[in-house]
Structures are given as structure tokens and as C-alpha cells.
C-alpha positions in Angstrom: 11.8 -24.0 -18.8 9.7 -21.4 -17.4 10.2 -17.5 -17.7 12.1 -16.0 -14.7 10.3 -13.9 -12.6 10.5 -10.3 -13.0 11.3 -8.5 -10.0 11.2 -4.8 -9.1 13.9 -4.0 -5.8 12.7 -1.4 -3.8 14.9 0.0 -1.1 19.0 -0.7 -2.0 20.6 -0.2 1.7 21.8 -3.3 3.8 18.9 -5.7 3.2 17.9 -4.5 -0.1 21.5 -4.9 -1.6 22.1 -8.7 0.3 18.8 -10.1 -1.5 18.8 -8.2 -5.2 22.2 -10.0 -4.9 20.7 -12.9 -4.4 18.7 -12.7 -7.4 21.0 -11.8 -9.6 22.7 -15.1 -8.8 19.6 -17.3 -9.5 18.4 -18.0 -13.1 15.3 -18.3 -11.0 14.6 -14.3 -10.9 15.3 -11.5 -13.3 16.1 -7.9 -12.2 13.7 -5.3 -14.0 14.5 -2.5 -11.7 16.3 -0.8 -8.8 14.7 1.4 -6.9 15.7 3.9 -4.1 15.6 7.9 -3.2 19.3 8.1 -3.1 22.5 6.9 -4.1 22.4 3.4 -3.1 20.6 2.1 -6.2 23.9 3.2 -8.2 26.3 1.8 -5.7 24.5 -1.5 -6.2 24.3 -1.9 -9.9 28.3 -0.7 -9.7 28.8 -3.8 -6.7 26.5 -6.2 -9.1 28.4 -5.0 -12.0 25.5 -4.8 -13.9 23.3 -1.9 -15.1 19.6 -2.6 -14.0 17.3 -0.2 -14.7 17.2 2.8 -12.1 14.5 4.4 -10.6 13.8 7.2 -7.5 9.9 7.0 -7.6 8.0 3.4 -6.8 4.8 4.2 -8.6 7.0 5.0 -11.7 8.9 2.3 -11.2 6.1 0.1 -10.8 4.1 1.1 -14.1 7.5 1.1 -16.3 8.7 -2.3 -15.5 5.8 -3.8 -15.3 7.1 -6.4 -12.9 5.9 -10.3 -11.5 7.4 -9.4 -8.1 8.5 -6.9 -5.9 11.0 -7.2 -3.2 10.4 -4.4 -0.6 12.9 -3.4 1.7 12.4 0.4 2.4 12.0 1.7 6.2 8.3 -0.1 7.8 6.9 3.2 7.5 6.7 2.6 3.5 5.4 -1.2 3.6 1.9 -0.6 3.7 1.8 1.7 1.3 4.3 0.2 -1.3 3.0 -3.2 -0.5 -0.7 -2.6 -1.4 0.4 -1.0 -4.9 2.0 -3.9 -5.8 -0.2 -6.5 -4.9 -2.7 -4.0 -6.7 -0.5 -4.7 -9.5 -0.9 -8.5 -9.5 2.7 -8.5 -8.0 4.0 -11.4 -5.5 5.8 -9.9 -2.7 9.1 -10.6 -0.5 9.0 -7.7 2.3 11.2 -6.6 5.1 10.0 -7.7 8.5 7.8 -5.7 10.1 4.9 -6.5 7.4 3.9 -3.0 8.2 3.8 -0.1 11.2 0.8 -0.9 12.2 -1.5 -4.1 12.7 -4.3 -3.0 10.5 -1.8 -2.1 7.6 -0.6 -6.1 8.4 -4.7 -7.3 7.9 -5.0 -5.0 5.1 -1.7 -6.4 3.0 -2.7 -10.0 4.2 -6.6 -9.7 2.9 -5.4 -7.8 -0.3 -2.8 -10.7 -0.9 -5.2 -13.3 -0.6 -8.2 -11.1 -2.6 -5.3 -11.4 -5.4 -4.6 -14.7 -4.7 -0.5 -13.5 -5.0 1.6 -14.7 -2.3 3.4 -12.4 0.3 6.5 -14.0 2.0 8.0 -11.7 5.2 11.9 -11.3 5.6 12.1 -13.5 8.9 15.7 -14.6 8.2 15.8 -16.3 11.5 13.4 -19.1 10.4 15.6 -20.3 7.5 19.1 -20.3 9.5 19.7 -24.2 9.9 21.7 -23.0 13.4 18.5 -20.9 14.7 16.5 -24.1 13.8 18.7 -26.6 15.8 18.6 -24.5 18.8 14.9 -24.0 18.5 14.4 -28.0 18.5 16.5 -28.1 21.2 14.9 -25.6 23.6 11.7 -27.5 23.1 13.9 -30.9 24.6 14.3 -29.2 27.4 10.6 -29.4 29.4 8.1 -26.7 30.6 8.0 -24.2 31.5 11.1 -22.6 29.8 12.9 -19.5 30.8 14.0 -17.2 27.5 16.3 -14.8 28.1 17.2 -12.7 24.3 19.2 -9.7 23.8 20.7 -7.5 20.7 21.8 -4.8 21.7 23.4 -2.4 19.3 26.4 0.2 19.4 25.7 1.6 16.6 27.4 5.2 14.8 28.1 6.5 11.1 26.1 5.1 8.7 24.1 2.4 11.3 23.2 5.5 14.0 21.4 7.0 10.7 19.7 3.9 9.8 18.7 3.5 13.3 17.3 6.8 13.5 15.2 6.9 10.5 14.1 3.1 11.9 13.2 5.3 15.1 10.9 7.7 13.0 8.5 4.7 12.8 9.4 2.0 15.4 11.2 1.2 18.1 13.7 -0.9 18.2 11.9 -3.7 20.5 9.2 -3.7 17.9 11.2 -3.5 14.5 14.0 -5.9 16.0 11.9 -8.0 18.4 9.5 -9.2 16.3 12.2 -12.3 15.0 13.2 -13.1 18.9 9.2 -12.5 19.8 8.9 -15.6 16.9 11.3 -17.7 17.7 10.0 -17.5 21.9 6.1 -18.7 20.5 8.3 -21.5 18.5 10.0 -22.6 21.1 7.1 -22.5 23.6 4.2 -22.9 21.2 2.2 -21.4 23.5 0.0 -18.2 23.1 0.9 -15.3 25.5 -1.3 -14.5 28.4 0.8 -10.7 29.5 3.4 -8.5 28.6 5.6 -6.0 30.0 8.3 -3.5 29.1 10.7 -0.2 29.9 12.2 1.5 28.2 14.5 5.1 28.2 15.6 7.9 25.6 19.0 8.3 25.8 19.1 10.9 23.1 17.7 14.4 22.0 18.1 12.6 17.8 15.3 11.2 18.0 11.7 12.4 18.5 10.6 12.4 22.4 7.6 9.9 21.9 9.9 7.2 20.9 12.8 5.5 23.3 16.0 3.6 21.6 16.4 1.6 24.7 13.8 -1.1 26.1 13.3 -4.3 27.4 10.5 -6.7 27.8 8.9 -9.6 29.2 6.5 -11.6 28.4 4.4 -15.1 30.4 3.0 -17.4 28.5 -0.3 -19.7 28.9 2.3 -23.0 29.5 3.8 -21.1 32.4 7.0 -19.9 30.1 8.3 -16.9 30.3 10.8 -14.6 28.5 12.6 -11.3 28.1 13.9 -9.3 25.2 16.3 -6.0 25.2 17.5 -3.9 21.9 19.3 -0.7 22.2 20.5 1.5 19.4 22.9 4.2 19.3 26.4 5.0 19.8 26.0 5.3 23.5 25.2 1.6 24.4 27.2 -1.0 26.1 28.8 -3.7 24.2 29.1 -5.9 27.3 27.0 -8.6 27.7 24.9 -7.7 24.2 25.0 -11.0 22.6 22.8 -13.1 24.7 20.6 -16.4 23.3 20.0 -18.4 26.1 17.5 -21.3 27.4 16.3 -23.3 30.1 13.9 -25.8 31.2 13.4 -28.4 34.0 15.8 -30.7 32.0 18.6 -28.1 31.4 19.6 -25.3 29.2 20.7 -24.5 25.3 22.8 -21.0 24.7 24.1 -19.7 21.5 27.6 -19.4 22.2 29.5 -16.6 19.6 32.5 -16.4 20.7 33.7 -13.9 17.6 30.5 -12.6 16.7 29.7 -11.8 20.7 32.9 -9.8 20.9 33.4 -6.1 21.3 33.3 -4.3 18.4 30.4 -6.5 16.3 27.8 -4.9 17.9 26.4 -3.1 14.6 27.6 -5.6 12.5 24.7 -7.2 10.4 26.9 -10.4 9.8 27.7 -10.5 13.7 24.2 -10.8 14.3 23.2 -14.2 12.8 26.1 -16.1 13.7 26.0 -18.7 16.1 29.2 -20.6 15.8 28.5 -23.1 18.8 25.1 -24.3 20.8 26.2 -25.5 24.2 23.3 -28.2 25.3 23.8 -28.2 29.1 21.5 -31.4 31.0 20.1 -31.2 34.1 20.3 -35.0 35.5 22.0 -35.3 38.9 23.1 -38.3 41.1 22.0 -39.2 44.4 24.9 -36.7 45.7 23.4 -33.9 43.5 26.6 -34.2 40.9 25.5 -33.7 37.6 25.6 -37.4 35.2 26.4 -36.0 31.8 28.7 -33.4 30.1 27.6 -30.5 28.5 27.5 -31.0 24.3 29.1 -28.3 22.1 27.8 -28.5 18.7 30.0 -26.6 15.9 27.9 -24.8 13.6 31.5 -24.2 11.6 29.6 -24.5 8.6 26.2 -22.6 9.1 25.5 -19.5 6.5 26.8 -16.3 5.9 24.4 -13.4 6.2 24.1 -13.4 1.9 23.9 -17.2 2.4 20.8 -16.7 4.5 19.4 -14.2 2.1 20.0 -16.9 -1.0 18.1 -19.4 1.6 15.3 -16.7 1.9 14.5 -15.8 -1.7 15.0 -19.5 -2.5 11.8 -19.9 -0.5 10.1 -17.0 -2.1 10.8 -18.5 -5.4 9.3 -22.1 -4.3 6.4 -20.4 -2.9 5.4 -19.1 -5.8 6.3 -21.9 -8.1 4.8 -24.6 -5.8 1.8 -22.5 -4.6 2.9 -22.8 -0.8 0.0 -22.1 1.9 1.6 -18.8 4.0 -2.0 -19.1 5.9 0.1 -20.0 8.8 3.3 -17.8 7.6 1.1 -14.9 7.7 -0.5 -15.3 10.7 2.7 -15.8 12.8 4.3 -12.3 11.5 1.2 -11.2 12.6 1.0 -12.2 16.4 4.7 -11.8 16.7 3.9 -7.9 15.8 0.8 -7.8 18.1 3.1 -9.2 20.8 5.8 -6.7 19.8 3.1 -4.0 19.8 1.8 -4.6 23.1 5.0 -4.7 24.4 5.8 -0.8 22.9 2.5 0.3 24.6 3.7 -1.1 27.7 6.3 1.3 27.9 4.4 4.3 26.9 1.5 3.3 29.3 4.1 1.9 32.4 1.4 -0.9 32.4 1.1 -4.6 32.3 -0.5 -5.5 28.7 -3.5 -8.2 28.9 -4.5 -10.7 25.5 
């Protein structure tokens, strides 16, 4: 049996915690390090029970443990930076989606990984939820063009409204949350975008007056498709009507339909947010007195992941990748566009102008 891979944590909140749990369940991975500025490092060895290695600096970190792999799940302003030493290092990577806060840092990490020939796998959770996947086959059932219509909007306080705001120090949250919903719209469509446009408002004096924690956009694609996206952060958004994953096409319409997770209160709940529980397939055919022939389907996703299920499912690919040599030519390039899209979409809003590719 091979040697597990070493692999150096960085960044212990929400995301960080979910996978270094992951890999301390599979034989696949061993833990060398955890590393974070605060308190959360030592809150996760305590959860894991363990007593992995602790470190507040990266670049110490980095040269002690001397690790295979890093798993990087800091705030995007980090990810260029952290994920250039590693590679530097002859390191594989898992990162947090965005790749980076800004395109060229993206084409820098994506040139350097394939300089060093290591592989560099992008936390799209999205793409490896079997629910997510079923309701993106179906969409694409349902003709062209398609209308997308996408929301997740967040009432967030405590300790979310201070993630959210350091999130807001780099990104907004139609670019750092958009991007998976931007992704899943070019799956469904598989067509390139022609336009985009987007508003968006600051609702508060927290964060700094360049950046907005409300916005929405829309975006036409070459096949005639189009789609729209909102996110809003902060304790002074509505919970009505945030939970919205909804399709349709000449031959009808697929929605997500959470009934739990859609309901007040789960707003800010990172579990909440990749449940489905049911996709309601609704068809279009009609008789010759306009009275529709079939019955909408409910599928039961009763059994679909739990948020540290989709995590296991995530780093499970990470390990393959790097055991199996997986291409992530096309992995790559799609958390690229989605980020371009997501980009243009931010300068939209600062510009009040329609965005041309």
C-alpha cells in the first residue's frame, strides 16, 4: 500500500474544519499540520480529538511539515498568495472556491500548477452533490432556450455577519457565492455568455463603501438562455423567498423544492444551503383544449449528502486525482470562466453598465 498523503490545513473555520475532517477519516490522507491566525485551529484538533501539529504562520508551516498537499481554505484574498507557495513547494492543492481575487492570480496558480506538473482541484461542492447533478440533467431535458432563475440569499449575524464581512474585504458576495450558480447555469446551458448585467446596494456602514452586500445579476447566453442570480449578506436581509433553484424550457420546468431547508431561520445555515430534499419536474405537453397531459414528478432526494458528506465526496476526488493523474485541463478552465462571468458581473454594478465578451 502506498504512503498517505501528507497534508498541511490551512484556514480551520467552517470549510476548513468540514474537510480536515474528512481527512482524518480516510486512510487515504495524513494530517501534518493545522494552520490558522486564531483559535480555530485548537477548537479543531479538540472536535477531531486528536493533536495535529499547530501552526499560526503558512510559510512556517509550510517549511516544518514538509507536506504532499495543502488544503487552502483561508478568505480569497489569501489564495494567490498561499497557493503559489505551495505549488512552489511541489505541493498538490485542494482550494476554496474562488481560485483567487483576481483573474490573473487564477492564470498565474493554473500556469504554475501545470509548470509543476501538481494538480490543483477547486472547492466546487456543487459539482459532486448527486441532487445538484440530477437536476442539472434534467434542466438540459427541458429545450432551448432556458430561463434560470437562482437565489441565496443570506440573513446572516454573530459569527456568519463576521465571516461575511471579512469575505466583503475582498469580494462581493455575487462573485465569492455566484461563482457555483454562475457554473451550474453554463452546465445546464453549455453555452458561452454573450452579456451581463447587475445591481447592487450597500445596506451597511460595516463594510468599506466600494463594496455592496446586496446584488443581483443577469446574464444572456449565445443559445438564447438567459439567467439571474441574487446573494445578500447581513443581518438585515429578507428570509422570504431566499431559497430559490428554479428552471424552465419550451418543454417545462425543474425547481429544487426545500421545504426544511427553504424555511425561515436557515438562511445562514451552511447545511441549509446544499439541501435539496425534492426536484419537482413539471412538463409542458397540453391537449387540444390546452389541459396539461401529464403530472408533475417529485423526486425524493431523502437520501442525498450531508454537507460533511459532500466534503468526503470532494476530497475523495482530490485524492483520485492525484492517484489516477486526472486531466483538470477542463476543471480549471471552468472555475475560470465562471469567475470571469462573476467578475463582469461585479463591474457591472460598479460601472451601471451592460458587460460585453
Amino acid at each position: 500500500m502506498n504512503s498517505p498523503i501528507r497534508i498541511l490545513i490551512v484556514g480551520c473555520g467552517n470549510m476548513g474544519a468540514a474537510h480536515a475532517a474528512a481527512y482524518h477519516q480516510m486512510t487515504e490522507f495524513e494530517i501534518c499540520g493545522l494552520v490558522a491566525r486564531g483559535e480555530s485551529k485548537v477548537r479543531l484538533n479538540k472536535n477531531l480529538g486528536t493533536n495535529y501539529p499547530l501552526f499560526d504562520e503558512f510559510d512556517i508551516a509550510l517549511k516544518e511539515t514538509k507536506p504532499d498537499a495543502v488544503c487552502i481554505s483561508t478568505y480569497p484574498d489569501t489564495h494567490e498568495e498561499f497557493a503559489l507557495k505551495a505549488l512552489e513547494a511541489g505541493c498538490h492543492i485542494f482550494i476554496e472556491k474562488p481560485l483567487a481575487d483576481t483573474i490573473s492570480g487564477c492564470e498565474k496558480i493554473i500556469t504554475k500548477a501545470l509548470d509543476k506538473d501538481k494538480k490543483v482541484v477547486v472547492g466546487y461542492i456543487l459539482r459532486h452533490h448527486p441532487s445538484w447533478i440530477r437536476f442539472i440533467e434534467e434542466a438540459q431535458k427541458m429545450g432551448k432556450p432556458l430561463v434560470m432563475r437562482m437565489n441565496l440569499n443570506q440573513q446572516s449575524q454573530g459569527f456568519m455577519w463576521d465571516v461575511h464581512r471579512n469575505l466583503m474585504k475582498s469580494l462581493s458576495p455575487i462573485v465569492d457565492c455566484g461563482v457555483h450558480y454562475i457554473d451550474v447555469m453554463c452546465q445546464m446551458t453549455r453555452s458561452k455568455p454573450i452579456w451581463v448585467s447587475a445591481i447592487g446596494a450597500r445596506l451597511t456602514e460595516d463594510i468599506s463603501p466600494d463594496n455592496y452586500n446586496y446584488g443581483q445579476l443577469q446574464i444572456r447566453f449565445e443559445d438564447g438562455s438567459v439567467g439571474w442570480y441574487e446573494a445578500g449578506w447581513g443581518p438585515m436581509i429578507s428570509e422570504t423567498a431566499f431559497f430559490v433553484k428554479d428552471v424552465f424550457g419550451p418543454k417545462g420546468a425543474v425547481s429544487i423544492v426545500a421545504k426544511n431547508a427553504g424555511a425561515a431561520g436557515k438562511s445562514d445555515s451552511v447545511d441549509s444551503h446544499t439541501k435539496t430534499e425534492y426536484i419537482r419536474i413539471h412538463h409542458a405537453d397540453i391537449d387540444a383544449k390546452n389541459h396539461f397531459t401529464k403530472k408533475d414528478e417529485w423526486i425524493d432526494m431523502k437520501d442525498e449528502p450531508d454537507h460533511q458528506g459532500l466534503c468526503n465526496r470532494e476530497q475523495r476526488y482530490f485524492f483520485e486525482a492525484i492517484e489516477k493523474n486526472l486531466d483538470l485541463t477542463d476543471h480549471l478552465n471552468d472555475a475560470l470562466n465562471s469567475l470571469k462571468i462573476a467578475f463582469a458581473c461585479d463591474e457591472s454594478v460598479k460601472t451601471g453598465e451592460n458587460v460585453r465578451f
